[in-house]
Legacy VTK file of the C-alpha trace (Angstrom):
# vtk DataFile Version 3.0
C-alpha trace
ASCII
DATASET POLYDATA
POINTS 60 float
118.866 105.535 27.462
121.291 106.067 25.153
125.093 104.616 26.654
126.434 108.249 26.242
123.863 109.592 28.374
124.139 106.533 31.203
127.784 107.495 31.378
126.986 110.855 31.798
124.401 109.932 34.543
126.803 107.686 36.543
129.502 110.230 36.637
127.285 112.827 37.766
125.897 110.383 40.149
129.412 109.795 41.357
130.728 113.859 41.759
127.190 114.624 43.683
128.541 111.091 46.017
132.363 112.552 46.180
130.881 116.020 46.920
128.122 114.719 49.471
131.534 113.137 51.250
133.269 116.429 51.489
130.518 117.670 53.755
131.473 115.713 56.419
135.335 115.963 55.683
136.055 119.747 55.004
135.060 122.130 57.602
132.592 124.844 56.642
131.646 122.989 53.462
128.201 121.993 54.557
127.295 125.457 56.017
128.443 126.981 52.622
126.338 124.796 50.656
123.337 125.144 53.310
123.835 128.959 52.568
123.269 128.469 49.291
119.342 130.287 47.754
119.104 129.047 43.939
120.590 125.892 42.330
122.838 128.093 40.166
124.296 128.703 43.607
124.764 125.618 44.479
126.218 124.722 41.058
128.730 127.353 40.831
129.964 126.754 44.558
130.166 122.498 43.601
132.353 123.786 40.669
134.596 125.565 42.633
135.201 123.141 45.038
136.404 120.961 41.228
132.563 118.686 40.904
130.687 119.273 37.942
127.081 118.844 38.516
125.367 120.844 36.555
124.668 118.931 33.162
121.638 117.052 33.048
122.375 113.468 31.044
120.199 114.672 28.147
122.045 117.588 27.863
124.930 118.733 26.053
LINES 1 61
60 0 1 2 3 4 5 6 7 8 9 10 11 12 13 14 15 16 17 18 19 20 21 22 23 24 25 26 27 28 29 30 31 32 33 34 35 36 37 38 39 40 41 42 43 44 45 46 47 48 49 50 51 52 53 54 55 56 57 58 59
């Protein structure tokens, strides 16, 4: 794996860690994401809360 791409893993690694946290310290969070049908869904509400998960590491 190219070192661009591992950084790009490890940071996503890290928002889907800080956002996995905010479940269990922002009320309503983890029914909103548990409401959630399609990934796009649950990519667009991660974004809005400010973590960007939706790159894959290959991807640009």
């Amino acid at each position: 794996m190219p070192e661009k791409d591992l950084q790009r893993f490890l940071k996503k690694v890290d928002q889907l860690q800080k956002l996995v946290d905010s479940l269990e310290e922002v009320k309503g969070r983890r029914e909103l994401l548990a409401s959630c049908h399609t990934h796009d869904e649950v990519i667009a509400l991660a974004e809005s809360w400010g973590y960007q998960i939706g790159k894959r590491w290959g991807e640009d």
